[in-house]
C-alpha positions in Angstrom: -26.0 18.4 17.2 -27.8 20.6 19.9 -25.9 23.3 21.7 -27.0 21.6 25.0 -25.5 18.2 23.7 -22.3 19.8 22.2 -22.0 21.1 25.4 -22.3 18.1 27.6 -20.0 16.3 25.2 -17.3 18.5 25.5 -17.8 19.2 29.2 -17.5 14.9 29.6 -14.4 14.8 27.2 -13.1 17.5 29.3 -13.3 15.6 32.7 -12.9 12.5 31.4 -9.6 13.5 29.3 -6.4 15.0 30.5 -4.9 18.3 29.2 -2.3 18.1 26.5 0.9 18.0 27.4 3.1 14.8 28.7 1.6 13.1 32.1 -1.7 13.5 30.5 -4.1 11.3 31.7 -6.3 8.5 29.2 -9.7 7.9 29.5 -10.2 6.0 32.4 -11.5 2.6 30.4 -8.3 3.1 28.8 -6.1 3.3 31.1 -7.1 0.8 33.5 -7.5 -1.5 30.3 -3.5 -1.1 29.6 -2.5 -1.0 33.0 -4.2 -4.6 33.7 -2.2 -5.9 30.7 1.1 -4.0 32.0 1.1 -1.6 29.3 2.4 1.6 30.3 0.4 4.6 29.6 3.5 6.9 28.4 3.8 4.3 25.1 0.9 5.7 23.2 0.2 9.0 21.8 -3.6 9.9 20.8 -5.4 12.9 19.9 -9.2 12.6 18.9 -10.7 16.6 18.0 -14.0 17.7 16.2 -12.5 19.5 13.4 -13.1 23.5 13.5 -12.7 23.2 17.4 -9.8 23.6 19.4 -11.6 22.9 22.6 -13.5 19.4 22.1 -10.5 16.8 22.1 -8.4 13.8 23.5 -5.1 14.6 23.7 -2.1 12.4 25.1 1.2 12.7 24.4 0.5 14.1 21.1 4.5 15.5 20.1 6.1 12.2 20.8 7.7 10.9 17.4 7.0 7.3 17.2 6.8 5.3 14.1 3.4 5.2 12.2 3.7 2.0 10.3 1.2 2.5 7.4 -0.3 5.1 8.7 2.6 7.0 7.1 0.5 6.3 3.7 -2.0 9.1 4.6 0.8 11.4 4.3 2.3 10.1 1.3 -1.5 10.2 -0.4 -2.6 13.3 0.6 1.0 14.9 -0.8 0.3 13.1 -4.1 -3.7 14.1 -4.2 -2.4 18.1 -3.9 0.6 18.0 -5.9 -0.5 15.8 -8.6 -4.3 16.2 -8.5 -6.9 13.4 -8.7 -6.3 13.4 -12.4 -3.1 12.7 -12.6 -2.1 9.7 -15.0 1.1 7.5 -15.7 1.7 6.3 -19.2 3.7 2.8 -19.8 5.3 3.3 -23.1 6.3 0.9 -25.9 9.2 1.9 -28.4 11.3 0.6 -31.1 14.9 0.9 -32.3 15.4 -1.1 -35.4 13.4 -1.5 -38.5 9.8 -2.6 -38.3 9.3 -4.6 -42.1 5.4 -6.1 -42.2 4.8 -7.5 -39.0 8.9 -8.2 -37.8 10.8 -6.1 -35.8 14.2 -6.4 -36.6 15.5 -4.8 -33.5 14.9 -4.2 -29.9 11.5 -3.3 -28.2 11.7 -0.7 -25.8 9.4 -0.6 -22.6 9.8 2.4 -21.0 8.2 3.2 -17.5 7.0 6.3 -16.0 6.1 4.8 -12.3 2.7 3.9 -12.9 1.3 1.9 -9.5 -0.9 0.0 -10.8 -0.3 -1.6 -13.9 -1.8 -4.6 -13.5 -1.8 -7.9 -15.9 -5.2 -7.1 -17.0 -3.9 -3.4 -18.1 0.1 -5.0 -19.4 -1.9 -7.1 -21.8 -4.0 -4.0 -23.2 -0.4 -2.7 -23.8 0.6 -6.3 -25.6 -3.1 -6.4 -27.6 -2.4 -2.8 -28.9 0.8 -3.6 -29.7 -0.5 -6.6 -32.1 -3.2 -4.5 -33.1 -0.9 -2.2 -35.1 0.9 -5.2 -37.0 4.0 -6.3 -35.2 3.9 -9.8 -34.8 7.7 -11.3 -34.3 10.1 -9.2 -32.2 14.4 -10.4 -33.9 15.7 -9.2 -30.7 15.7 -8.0 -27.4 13.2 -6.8 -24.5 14.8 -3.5 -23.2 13.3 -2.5 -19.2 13.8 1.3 -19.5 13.1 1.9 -15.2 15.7 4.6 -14.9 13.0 7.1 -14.0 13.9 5.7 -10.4 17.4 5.5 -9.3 17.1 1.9 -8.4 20.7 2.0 -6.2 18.5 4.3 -4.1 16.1 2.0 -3.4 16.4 0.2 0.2 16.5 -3.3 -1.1 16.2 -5.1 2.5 13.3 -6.2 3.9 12.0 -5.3 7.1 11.4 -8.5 8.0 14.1 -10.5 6.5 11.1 -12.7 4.0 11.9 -11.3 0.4 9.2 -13.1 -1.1 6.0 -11.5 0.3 4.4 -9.4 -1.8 4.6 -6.5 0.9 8.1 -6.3 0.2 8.4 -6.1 -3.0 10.2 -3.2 -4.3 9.0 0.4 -6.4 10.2 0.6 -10.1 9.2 2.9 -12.7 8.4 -0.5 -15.1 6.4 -1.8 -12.2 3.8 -5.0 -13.3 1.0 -6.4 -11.7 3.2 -5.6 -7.5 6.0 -7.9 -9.3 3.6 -10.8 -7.5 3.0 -14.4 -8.9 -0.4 -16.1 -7.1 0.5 -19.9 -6.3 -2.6 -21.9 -7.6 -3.4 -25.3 -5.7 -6.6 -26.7 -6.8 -7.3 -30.0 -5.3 -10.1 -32.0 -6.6 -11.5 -35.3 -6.8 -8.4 -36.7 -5.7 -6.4 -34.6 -8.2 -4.1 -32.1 -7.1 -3.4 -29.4 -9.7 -0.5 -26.6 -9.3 0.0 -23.3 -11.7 1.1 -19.9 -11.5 -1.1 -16.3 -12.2 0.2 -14.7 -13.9 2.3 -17.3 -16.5 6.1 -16.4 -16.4 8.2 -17.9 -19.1 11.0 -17.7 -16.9 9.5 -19.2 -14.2 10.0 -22.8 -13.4 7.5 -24.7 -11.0 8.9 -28.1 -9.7 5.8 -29.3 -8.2 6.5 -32.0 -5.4 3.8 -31.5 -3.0 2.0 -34.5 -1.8 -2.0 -34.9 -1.3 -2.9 -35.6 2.5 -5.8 -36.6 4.7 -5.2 -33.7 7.0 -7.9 -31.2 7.8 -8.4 -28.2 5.4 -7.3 -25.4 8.4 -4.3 -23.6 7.5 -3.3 -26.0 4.3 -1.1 -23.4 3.1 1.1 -23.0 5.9 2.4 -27.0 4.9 3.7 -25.3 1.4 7.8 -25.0 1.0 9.1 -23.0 -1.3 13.3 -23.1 -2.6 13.9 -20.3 -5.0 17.1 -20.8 -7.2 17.7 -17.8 -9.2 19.4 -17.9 -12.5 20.2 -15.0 -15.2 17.2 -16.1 -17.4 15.2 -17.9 -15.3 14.2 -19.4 -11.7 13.3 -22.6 -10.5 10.7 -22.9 -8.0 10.7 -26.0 -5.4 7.5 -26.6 -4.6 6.7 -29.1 -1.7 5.1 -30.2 1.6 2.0 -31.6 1.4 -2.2 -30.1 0.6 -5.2 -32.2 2.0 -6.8 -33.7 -0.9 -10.4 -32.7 -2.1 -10.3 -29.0 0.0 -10.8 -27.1 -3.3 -8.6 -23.9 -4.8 -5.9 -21.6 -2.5 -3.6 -19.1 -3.4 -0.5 -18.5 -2.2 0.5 -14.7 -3.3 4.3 -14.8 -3.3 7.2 -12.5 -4.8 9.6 -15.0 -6.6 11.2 -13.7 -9.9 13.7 -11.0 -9.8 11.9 -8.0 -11.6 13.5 -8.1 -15.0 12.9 -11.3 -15.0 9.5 -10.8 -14.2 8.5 -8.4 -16.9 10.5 -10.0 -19.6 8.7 -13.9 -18.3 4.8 -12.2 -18.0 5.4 -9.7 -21.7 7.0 -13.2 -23.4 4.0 -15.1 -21.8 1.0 -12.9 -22.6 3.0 -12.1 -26.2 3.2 -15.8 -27.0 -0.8 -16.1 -26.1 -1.6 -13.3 -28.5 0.1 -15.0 -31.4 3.7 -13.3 -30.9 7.1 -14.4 -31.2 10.7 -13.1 -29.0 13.6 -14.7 -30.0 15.9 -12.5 -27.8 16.1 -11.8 -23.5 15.8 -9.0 -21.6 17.9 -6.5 -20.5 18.2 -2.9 -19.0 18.7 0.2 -20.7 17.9 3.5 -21.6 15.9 4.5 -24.5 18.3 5.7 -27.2 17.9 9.1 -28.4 16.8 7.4 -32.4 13.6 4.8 -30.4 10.2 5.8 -32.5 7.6 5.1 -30.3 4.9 2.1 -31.3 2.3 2.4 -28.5 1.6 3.9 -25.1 -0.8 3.1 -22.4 -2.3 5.1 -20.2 -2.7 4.6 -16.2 -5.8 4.8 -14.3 -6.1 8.2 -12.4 -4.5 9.0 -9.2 -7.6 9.0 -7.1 -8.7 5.7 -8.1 -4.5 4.7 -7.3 -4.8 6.6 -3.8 -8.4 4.1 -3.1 -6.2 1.0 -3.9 -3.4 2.0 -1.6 -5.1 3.5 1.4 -8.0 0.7 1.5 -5.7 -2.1 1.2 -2.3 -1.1 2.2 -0.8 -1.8 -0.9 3.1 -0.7 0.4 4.8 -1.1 -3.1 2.3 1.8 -4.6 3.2 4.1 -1.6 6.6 3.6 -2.8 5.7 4.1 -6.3 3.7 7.2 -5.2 6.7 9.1 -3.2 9.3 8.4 -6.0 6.8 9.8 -8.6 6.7 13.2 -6.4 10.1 12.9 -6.9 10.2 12.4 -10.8 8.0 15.5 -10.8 9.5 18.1 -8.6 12.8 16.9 -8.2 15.6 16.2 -10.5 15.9 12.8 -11.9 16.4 9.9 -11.6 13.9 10.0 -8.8 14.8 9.0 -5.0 13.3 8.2 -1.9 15.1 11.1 -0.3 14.3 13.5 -3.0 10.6 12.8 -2.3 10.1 12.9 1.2 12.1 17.1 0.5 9.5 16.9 -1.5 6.9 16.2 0.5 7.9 18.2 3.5 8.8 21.6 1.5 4.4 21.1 0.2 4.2 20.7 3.7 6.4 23.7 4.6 4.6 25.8 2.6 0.8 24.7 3.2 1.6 25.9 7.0 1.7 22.2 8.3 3.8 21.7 11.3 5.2 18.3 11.3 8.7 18.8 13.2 8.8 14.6 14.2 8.3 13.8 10.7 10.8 11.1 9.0 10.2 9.6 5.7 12.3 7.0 4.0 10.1 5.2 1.8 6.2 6.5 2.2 4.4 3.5 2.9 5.8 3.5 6.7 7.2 -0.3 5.8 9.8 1.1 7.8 11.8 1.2 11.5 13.5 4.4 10.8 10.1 6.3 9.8 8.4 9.0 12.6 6.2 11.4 13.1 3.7 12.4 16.1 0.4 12.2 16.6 -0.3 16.4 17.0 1.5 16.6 13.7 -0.5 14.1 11.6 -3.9 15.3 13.2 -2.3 18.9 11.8 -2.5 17.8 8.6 -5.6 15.5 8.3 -7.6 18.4 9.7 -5.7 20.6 7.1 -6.9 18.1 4.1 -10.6 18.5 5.3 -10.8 22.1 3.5 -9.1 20.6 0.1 -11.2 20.2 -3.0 -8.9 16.7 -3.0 -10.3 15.8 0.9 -13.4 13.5 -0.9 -11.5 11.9 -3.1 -8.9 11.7 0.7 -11.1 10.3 3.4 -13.0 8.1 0.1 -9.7 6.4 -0.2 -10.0 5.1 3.6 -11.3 2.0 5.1 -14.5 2.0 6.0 -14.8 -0.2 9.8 -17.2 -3.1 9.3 -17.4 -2.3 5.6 -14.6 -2.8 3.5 -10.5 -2.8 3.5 -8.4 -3.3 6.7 -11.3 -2.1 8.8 -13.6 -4.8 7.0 -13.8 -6.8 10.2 -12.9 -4.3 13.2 -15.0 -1.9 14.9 -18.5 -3.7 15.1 -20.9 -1.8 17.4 -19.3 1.5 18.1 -20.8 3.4 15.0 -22.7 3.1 12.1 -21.3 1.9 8.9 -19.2 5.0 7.4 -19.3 6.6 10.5 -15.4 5.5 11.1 -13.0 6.1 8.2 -9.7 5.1 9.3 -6.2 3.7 8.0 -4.5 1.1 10.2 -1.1 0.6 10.5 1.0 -2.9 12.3 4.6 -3.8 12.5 6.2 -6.0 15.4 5.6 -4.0 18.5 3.4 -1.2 16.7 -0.3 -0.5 16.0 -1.0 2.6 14.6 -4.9 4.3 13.5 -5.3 7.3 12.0 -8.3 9.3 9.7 -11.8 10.3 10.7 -15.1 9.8 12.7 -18.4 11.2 11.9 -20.7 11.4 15.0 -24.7 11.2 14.2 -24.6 15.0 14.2 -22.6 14.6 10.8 -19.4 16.7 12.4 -15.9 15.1 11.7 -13.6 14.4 14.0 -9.9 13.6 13.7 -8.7 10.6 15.0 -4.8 9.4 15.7 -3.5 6.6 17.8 0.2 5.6 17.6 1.4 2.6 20.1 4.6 1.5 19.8 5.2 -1.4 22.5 5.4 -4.9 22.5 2.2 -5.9 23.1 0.7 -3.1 20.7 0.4 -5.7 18.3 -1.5 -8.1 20.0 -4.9 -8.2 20.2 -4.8 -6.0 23.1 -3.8 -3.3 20.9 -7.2 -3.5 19.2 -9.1 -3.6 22.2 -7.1 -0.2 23.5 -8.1 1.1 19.8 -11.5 0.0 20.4 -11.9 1.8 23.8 -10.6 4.9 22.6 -13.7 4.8 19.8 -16.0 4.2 22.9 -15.1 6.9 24.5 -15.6 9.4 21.7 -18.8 7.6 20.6 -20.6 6.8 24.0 -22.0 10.7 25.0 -23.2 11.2 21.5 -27.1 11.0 20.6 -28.0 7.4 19.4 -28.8 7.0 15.7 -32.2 6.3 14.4 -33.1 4.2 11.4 
């Protein structure tokens, strides 16, 4: 950018912008935007700043802790990207305690997990191909879950929201497979109506009682019921309501088996596929001292975990993320407490001041969680001078490109000019990352509303306004 247009840019901000400190005044779009919709101006905290300069910025009640909803993620990822490094891997193992004659166990098999985020069904069944692959065919007894990496009694096991069976509230383990989430298949074709689950569970059973209709294809899912019955090897589904006929495939992504029934039911399913036999259940355990291990599998790296949580919002790997901190620098079993200490001593010591800052479980799925907007801008600008900060602000969404921000932003900036995470809960809308002006400099951006009508589409118009202004003065892009 030219000195005369840095100039002019920070000169408008200036004017335009109240000082820091509370009473400061928004942008004048802004504000008259929130006061037509009765939103008071002392409910959200912002501060937009070109990093490297402490006199080019938005500021607005910038040390007000409020709750950061998944914006909370950034700080969970960017603790795990330093302590851990991109590199960092997980490994899944596979372990036996009996004797192993030809291609029968006679005796348990072991899985142990290390907290791996993102062992997916396409990655569990490497782990069951490799485990045919070196001879063992029939398994004469049981399927041991080793997840006492994680203290599981430390685990908050309520949801925010009171609906246990979405997949955003599914909980972290150290055996965690494929988000613990079953995808509801309902294919409806020439006057058929087919019903399956992805992945197959052995201990999962659909009733299927849903009726075709000649109702319009809008919404089709929202007619599904679903009654879970829960029993010590298995649960029954309840499927009804009705599907219009001929409207093709839908998925409903739902969490519905407990999780050790859920490993034991996908292992026993992919196992039986592969040409396998288990005659016994599943229980927990810990691996006994005499196990000899049969296979191991390693995770993706880190970075490519951190893309998959930040882009998408994926709250169980957050959770998986702050208990593995945890697991590292703590002493086991791992708990959410003992990896927000964690978190905050890295903090501590990196010369990050984040005095609001309250972590319970990392992914900000929380109404306990806080921090303020000076604070997280503190440490976003800090993770610009990291050799981790590509692999950081690559993780983000990219507005009008891809993730959450896939279909928000259009017309303030170029595509990648805006790399930002979003964050909602009731009566919350957070946003929180970077913005690149045409003069390549990076700014840091932070909004947190907490207020009833934050979550309404007002919210992303306030959001929206607050881009405008920070975009509007700069020099127009050319092709």
């Amino acid at each position: 950018m030219k000195m005369q247009s840095l100039i002019r840019v920070s000169v408008l901000l200036a004017t335009a912008l109240a000082s820091q400190g509370a009473g400061a005044t928004l942008p004048e779009p802004v504000a008259q935007l929130m006061q037509a919709n009765g939103i008071p101006l002392d409910s959200i905290s912002v501060v937009i700043r070109r990093v490297g300069s402490q006199g080019s910025q938005i500021t607005h009640q910038s040390h007000t802790p409020r709750n950061p909803a998944s914006v909370m993620k950034l700080v969970t990822t960017a603790a795990a990207l330093n302590l851990l490094g991109t590199q960092h891997r997980w490994q899944t193992e596979v372990l036996i305690d009996g004797a192993l004659r030809n291609d029968t166990l006679h005796g348990d098999l072991i899985l142990r997990g290390s907290g791996d985020p993102w062992l997916v069904i396409e990655r569990f069944w490497l782990l069951a191909r490799q485990l045919r692959e070196r001879g063992l065919t029939h398994i004469q007894g049981n399927l041991v879950l080793d997840d006492s990496l994680f203290e599981r009694k430390a685990i908050g096991r309520k949801a925010i929201d009171g609906k246990h069976q979405r997949s955003y509230n599914t909980l972290p383990s150290a055996l965690l497979v494929n988000f613990g989430a079953t995808s509801l298949v309902f294919d409806s074709r020439m006057g058929r109506l087919a019903v399956y689950a992805d992945p197959a569970a052995t201990t999962l059973h659909l009733v299927n009682s849903v009726k075709q209709d000649k109702t319009s294809c809008a919404n089709r899912l929202r007619r599904i019921t679903l009654e879970s019955t829960a029993h010590t090897q298995q649960t029954d589904v309840q499927l009804g309501g009705t599907y219009p006929a001929n409207c093709g495939q839908s998925i409903l992504r739902r969490t519905l088996l407990p999780h050790g029934q859920y490993v034991y039911g996908v292992f026993k399913a992919l196992w039986q596929e592969l040409g396998g036999t288990l005659s016994g259940n599943w229980v927990y355990g810990k691996t006994p001292a005499q196990a000899k291990a049969l296979g191991t599998l390693d995770s993706v790296f880190l970075a490519d975990v951190i893309r998959h949580t930040n882009k998408f919002s994926n709250n169980v790997m957050a959770r998986n993320l702050l208990l593995t901190l945890a697991s590292e620098f703590a002493v086991t079993p791992a708990t959410p407490a003992k990896g927000a200490k964690v978190i905050q001593d890295w903090l501590d010591a990196s010369g990050v001041l984040m005095p609001a800052l309250r972590i319970d479980n990392g992914a900000g799925l929380s109404r306990d969680a806080r921090l303020s907007a000076a604070g997280l801008a503190t440490l976003l600008e800090k993770a610009t001078t990291e050799p981790w900060w590509p692999e950081f602000v690559g993780s983000l969404p990219i507005a009008t490109v891809d993730g959450s921000l896939r279909r928000r932003f259009h017309g303030i900036a170029r595509p990648g000019r805006l790399r930002l995470k979003t964050g909602l809960l009731r009566d919350v809308r957070t946003l929180a990352g970077y913005a690149i002006d045409p003069s390549g400099n990076t700014w840091v951006v932070v909004i947190l509303h907490d207020h009833p009508r934050a979550a309404d589409a007002v919210g992303v118009k306030i959001q929206h306004k607050l881009l405008e202004t920070l975009f509007q003065n700069q020099p127009r892009e050319t092709n």
